[in-house]
Jmol script that loads the backbone (N, CA, C; Angstrom):
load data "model"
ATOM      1  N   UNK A   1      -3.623  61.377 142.848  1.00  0.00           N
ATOM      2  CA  UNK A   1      -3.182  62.760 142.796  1.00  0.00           C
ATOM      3  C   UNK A   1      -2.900  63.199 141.352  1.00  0.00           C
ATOM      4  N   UNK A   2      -2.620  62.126 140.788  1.00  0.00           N
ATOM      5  CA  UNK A   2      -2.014  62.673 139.012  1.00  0.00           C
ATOM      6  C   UNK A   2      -3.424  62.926 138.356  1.00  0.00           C
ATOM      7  N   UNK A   3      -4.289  61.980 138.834  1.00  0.00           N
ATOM      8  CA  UNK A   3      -5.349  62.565 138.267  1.00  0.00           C
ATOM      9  C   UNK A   3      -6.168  63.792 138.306  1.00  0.00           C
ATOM     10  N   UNK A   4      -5.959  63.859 139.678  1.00  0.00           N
ATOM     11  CA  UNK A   4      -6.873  65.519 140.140  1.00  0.00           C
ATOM     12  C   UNK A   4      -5.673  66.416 139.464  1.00  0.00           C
ATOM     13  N   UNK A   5      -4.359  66.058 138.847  1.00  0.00           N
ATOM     14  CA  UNK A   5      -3.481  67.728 138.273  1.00  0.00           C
ATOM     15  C   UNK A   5      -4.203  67.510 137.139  1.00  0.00           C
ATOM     16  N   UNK A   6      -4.108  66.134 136.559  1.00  0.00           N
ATOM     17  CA  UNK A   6      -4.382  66.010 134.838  1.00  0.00           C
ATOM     18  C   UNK A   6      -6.137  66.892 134.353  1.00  0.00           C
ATOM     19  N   UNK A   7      -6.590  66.386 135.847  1.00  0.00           N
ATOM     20  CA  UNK A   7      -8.193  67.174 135.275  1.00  0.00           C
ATOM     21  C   UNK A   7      -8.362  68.657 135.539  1.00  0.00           C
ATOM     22  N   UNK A   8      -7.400  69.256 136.585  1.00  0.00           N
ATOM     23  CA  UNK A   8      -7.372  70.511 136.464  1.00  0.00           C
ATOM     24  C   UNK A   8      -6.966  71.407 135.021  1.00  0.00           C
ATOM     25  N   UNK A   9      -5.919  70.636 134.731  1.00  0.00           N
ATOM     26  CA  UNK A   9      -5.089  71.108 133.784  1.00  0.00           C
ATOM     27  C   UNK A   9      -6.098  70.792 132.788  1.00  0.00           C
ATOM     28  N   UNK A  10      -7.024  70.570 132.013  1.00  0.00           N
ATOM     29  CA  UNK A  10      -7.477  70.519 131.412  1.00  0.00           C
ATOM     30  C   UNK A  10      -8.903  71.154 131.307  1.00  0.00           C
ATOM     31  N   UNK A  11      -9.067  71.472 132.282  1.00  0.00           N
ATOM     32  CA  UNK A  11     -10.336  72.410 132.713  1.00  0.00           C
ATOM     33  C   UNK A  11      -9.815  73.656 132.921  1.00  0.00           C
ATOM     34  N   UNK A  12      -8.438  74.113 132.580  1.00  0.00           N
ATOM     35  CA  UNK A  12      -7.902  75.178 132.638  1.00  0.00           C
ATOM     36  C   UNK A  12      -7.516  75.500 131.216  1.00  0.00           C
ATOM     37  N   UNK A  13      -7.292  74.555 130.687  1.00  0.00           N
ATOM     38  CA  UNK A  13      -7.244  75.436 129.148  1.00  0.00           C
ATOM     39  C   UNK A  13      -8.390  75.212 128.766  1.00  0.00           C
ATOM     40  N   UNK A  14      -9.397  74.694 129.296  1.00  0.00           N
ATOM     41  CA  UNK A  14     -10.468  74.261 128.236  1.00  0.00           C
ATOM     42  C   UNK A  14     -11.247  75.915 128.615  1.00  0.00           C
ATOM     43  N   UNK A  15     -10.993  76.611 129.865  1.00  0.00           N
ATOM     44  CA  UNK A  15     -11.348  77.678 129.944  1.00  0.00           C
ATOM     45  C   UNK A  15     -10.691  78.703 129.496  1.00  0.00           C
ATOM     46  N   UNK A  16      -9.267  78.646 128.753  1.00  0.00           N
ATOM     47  CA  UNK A  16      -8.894  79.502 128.115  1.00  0.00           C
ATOM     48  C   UNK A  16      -8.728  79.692 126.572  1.00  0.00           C
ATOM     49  N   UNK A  17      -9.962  78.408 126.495  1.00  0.00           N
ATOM     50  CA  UNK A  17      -9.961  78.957 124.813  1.00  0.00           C
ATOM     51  C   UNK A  17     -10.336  79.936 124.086  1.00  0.00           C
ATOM     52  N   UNK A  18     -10.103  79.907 123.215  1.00  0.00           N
ATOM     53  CA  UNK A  18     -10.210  81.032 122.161  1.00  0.00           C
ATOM     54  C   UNK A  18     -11.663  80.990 121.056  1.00  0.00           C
ATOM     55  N   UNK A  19     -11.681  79.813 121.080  1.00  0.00           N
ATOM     56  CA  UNK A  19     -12.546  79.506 120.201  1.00  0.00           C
ATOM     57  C   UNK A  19     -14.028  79.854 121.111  1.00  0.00           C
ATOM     58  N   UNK A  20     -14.297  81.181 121.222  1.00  0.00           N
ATOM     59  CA  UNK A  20     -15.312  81.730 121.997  1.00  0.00           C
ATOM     60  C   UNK A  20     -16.315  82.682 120.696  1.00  0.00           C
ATOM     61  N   UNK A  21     -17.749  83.185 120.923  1.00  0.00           N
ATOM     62  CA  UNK A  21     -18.435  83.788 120.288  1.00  0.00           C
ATOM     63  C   UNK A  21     -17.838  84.989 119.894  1.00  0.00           C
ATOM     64  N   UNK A  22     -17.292  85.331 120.785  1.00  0.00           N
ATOM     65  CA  UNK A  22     -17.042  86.919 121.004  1.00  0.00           C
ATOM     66  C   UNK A  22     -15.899  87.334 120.382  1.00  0.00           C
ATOM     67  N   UNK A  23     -14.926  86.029 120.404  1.00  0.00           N
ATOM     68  CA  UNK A  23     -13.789  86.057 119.531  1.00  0.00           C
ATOM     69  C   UNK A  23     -14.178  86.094 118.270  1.00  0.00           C
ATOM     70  N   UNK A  24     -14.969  84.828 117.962  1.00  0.00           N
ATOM     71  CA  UNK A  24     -15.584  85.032 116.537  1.00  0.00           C
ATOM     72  C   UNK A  24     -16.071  86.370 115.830  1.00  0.00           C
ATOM     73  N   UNK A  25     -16.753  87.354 116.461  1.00  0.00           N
ATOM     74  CA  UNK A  25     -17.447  88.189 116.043  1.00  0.00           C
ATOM     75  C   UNK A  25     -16.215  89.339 115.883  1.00  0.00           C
ATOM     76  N   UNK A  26     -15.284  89.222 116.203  1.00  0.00           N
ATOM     77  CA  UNK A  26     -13.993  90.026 115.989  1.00  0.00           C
ATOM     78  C   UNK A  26     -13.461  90.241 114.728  1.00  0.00           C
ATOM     79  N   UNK A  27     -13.572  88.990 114.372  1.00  0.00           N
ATOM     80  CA  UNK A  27     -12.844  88.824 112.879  1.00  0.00           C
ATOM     81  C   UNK A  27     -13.820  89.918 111.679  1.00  0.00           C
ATOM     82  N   UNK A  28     -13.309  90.077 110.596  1.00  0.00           N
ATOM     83  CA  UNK A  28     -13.570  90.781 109.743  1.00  0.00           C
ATOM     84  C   UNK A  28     -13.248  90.755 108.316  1.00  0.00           C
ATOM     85  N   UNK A  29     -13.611  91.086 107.489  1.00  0.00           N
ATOM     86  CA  UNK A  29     -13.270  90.914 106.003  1.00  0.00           C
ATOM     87  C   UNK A  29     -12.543  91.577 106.067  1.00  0.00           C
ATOM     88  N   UNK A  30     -11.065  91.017 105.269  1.00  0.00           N
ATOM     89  CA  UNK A  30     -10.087  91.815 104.534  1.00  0.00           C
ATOM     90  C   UNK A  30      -8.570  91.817 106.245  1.00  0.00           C
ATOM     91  N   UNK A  31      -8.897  90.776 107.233  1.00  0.00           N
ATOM     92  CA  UNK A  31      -8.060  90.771 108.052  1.00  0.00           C
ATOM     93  C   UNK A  31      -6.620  90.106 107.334  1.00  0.00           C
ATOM     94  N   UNK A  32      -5.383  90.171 107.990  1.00  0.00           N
ATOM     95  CA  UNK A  32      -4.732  89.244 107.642  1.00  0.00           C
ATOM     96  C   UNK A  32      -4.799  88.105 108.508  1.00  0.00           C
ATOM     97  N   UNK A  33      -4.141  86.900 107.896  1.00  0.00           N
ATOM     98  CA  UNK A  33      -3.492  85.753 108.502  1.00  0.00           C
ATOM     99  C   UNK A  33      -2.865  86.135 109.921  1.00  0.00           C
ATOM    100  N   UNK A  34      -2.507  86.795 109.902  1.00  0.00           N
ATOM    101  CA  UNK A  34      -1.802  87.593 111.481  1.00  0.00           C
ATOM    102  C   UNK A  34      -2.600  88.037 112.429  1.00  0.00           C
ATOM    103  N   UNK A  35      -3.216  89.262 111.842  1.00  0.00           N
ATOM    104  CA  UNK A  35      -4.532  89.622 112.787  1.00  0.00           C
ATOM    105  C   UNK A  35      -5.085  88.552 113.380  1.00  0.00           C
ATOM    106  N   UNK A  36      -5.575  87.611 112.215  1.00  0.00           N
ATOM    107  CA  UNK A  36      -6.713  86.211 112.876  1.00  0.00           C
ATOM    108  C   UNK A  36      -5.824  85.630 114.163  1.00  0.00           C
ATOM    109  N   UNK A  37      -4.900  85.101 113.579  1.00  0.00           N
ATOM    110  CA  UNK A  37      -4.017  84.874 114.767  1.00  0.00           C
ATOM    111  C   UNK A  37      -3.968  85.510 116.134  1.00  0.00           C
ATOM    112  N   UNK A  38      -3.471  86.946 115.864  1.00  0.00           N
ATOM    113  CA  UNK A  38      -3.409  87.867 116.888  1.00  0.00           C
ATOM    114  C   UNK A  38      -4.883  87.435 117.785  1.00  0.00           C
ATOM    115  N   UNK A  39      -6.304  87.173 117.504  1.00  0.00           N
ATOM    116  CA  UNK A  39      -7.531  87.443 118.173  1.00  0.00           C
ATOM    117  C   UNK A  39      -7.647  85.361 118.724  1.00  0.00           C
ATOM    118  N   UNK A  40      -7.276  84.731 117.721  1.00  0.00           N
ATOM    119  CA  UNK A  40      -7.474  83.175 117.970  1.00  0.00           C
ATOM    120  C   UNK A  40      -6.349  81.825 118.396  1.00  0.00           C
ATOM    121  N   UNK A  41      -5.359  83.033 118.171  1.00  0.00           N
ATOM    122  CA  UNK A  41      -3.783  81.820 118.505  1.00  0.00           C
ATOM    123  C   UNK A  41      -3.657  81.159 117.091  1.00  0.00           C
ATOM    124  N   UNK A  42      -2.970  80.309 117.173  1.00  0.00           N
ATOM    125  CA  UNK A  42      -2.262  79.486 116.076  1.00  0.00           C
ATOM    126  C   UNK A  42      -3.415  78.492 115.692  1.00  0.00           C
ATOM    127  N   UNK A  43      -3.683  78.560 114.185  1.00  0.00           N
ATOM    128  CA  UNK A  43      -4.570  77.577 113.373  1.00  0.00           C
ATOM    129  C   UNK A  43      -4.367  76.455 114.069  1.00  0.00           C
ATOM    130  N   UNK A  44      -5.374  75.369 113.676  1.00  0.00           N
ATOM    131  CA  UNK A  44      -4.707  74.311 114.105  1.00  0.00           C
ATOM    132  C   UNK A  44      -4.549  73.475 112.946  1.00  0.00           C
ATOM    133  N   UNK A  45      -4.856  73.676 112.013  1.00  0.00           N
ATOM    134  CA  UNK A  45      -5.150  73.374 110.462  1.00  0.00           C
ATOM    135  C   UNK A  45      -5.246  74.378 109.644  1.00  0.00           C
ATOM    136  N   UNK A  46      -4.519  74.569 108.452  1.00  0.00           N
ATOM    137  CA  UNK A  46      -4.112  75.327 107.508  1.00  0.00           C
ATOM    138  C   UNK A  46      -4.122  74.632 105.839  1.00  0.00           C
ATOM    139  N   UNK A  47      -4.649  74.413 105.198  1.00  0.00           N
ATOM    140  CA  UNK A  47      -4.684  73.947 103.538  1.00  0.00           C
ATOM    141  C   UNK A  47      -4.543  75.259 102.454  1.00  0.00           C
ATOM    142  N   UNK A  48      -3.769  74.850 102.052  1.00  0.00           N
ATOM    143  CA  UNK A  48      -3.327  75.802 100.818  1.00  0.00           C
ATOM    144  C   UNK A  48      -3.670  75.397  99.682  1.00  0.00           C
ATOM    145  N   UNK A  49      -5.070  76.154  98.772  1.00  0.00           N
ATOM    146  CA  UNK A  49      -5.006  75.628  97.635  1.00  0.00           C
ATOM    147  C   UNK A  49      -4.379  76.819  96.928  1.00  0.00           C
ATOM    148  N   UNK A  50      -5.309  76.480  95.022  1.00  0.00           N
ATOM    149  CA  UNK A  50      -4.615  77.484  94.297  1.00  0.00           C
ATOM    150  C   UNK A  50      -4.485  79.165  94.771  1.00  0.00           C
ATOM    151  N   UNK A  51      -5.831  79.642  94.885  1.00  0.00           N
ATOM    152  CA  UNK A  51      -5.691  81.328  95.215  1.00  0.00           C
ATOM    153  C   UNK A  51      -6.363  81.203  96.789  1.00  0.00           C
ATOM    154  N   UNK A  52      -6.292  80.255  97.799  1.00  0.00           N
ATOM    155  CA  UNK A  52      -7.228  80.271  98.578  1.00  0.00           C
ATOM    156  C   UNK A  52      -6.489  79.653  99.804  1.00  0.00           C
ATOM    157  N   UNK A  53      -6.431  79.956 100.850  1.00  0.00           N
ATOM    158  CA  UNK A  53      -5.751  79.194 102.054  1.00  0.00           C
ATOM    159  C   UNK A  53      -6.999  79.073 103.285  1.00  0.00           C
ATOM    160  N   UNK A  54      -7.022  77.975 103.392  1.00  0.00           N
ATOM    161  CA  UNK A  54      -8.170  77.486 104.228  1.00  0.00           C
ATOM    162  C   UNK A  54      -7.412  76.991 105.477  1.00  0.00           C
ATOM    163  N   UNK A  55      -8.168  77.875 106.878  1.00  0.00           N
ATOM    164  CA  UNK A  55      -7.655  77.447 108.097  1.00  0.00           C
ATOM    165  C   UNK A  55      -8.583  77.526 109.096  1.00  0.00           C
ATOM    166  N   UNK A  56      -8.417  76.069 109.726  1.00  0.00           N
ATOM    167  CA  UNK A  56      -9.141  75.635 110.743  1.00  0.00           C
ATOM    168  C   UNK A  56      -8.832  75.888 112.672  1.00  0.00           C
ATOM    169  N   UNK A  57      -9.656  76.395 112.897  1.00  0.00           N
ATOM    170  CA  UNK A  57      -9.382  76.498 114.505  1.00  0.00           C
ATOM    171  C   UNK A  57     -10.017  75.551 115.606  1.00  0.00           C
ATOM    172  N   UNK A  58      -9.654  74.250 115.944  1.00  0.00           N
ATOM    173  CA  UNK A  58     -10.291  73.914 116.947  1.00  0.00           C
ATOM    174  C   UNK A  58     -10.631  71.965 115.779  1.00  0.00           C
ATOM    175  N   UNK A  59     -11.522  71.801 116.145  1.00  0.00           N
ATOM    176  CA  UNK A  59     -11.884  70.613 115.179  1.00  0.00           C
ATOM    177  C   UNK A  59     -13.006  70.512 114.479  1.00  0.00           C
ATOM    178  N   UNK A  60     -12.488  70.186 112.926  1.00  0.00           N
ATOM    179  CA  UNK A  60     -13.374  70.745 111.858  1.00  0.00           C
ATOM    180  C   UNK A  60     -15.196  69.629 111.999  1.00  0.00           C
ATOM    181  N   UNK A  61     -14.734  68.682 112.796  1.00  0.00           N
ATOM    182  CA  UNK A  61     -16.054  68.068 113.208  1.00  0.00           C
ATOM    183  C   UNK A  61     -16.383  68.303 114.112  1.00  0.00           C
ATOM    184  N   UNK A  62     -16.510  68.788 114.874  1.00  0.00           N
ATOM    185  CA  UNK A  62     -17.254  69.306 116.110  1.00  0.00           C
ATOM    186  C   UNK A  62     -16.354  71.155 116.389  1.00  0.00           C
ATOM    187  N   UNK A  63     -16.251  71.550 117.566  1.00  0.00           N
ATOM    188  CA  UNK A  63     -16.842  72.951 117.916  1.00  0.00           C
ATOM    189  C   UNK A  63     -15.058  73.351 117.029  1.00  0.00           C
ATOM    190  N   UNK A  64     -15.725  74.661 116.280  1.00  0.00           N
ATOM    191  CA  UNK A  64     -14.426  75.269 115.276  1.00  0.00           C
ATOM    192  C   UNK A  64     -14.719  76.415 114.906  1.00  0.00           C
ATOM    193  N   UNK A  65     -13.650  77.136 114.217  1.00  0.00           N
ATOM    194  CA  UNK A  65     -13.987  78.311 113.857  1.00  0.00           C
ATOM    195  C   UNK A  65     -12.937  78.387 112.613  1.00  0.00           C
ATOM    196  N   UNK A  66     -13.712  78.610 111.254  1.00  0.00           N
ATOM    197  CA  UNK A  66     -12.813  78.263 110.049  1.00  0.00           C
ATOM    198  C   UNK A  66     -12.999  80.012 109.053  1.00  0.00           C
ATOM    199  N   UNK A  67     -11.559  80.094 108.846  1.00  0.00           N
ATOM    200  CA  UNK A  67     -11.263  81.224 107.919  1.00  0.00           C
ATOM    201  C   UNK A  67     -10.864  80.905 106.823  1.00  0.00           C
ATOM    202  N   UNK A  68     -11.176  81.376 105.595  1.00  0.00           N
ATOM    203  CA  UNK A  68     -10.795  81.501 104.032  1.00  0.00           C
ATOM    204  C   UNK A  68     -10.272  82.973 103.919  1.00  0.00           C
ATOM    205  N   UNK A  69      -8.791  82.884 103.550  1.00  0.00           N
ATOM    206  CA  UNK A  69      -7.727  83.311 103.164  1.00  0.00           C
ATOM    207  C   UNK A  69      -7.801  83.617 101.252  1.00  0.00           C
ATOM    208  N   UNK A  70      -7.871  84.598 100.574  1.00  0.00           N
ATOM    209  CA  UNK A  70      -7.990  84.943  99.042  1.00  0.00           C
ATOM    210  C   UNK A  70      -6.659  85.652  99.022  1.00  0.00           C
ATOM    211  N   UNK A  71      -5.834  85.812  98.571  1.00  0.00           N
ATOM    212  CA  UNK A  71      -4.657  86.889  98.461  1.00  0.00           C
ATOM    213  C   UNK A  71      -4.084  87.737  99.574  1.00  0.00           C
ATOM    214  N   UNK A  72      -4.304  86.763 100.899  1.00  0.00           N
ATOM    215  CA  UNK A  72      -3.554  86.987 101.780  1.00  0.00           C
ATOM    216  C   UNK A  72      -4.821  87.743 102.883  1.00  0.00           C
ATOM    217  N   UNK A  73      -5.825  87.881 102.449  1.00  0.00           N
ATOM    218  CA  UNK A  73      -6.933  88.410 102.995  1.00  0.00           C
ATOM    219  C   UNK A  73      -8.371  87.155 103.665  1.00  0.00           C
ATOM    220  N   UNK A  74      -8.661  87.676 104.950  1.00  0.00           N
ATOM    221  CA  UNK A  74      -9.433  86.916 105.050  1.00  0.00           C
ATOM    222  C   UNK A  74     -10.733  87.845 104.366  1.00  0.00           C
ATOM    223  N   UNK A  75     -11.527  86.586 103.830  1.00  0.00           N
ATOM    224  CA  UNK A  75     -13.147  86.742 102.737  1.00  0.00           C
ATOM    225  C   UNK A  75     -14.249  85.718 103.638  1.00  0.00           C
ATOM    226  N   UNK A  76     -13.841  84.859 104.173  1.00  0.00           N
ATOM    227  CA  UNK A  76     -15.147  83.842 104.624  1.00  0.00           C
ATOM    228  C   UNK A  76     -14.725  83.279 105.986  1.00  0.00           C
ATOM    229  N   UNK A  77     -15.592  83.429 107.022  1.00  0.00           N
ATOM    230  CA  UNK A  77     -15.529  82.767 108.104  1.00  0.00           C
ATOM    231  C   UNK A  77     -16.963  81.829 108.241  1.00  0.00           C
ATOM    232  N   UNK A  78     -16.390  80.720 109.409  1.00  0.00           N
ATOM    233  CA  UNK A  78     -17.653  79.790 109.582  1.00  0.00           C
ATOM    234  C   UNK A  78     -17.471  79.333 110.995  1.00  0.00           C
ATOM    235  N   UNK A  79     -18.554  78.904 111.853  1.00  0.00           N
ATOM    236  CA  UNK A  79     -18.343  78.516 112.989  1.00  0.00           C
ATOM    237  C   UNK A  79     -19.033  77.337 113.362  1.00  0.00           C
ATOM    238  N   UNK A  80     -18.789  76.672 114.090  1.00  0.00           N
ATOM    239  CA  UNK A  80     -19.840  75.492 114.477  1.00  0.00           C
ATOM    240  C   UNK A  80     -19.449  75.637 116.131  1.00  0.00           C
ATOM    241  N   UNK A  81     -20.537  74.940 116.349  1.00  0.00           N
ATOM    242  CA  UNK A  81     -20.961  74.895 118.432  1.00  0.00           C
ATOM    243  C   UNK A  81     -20.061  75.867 119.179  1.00  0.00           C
ATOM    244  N   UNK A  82     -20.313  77.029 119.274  1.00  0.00           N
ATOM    245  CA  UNK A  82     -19.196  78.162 119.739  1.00  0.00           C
ATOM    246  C   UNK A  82     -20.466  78.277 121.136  1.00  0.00           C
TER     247      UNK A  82
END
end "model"
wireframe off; spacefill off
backbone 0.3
color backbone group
């Protein structure tokens, strides 16, 4: 029985992800950090360099969706297996 909750439950968020095409195509130059949020939920990975904050959604080796952050603005998105 624990098993049939554990596999539901996981076929239930795996259907409520975010990390969808359509989400992707939302985003836009010049969003904030918030907005992205607002459309994808919480990064799951975030790196801060000098003028540049790099954040990852999902896993950066297989299926993801990655934003570059310049002065508080998103400038570059990238996607893999969406």
């Amino acid at each position: 029985m624990k098993r049939v909750i554990a596999l539901f439950t996981l076929l239930a968020l795996s259907a409520c992800s975010k990390l969808t095409m359509s989400n992707y195509d939302q985003l836009k130059a010049g969003m904030s950090y918030r907005d992205v949020v607002e459309i994808l939920g919480n990064a799951d990975r975030c790196e801060d360099l000098v003028a540049n904050r790099e954040c990852i959604w999902g896993n950066k080796d297989g299926r993801h969706i990655q934003v570059n952050f310049v002065a508080g603005a998103a400038v570059y998105f990238n996607q893999s297996s969406l």
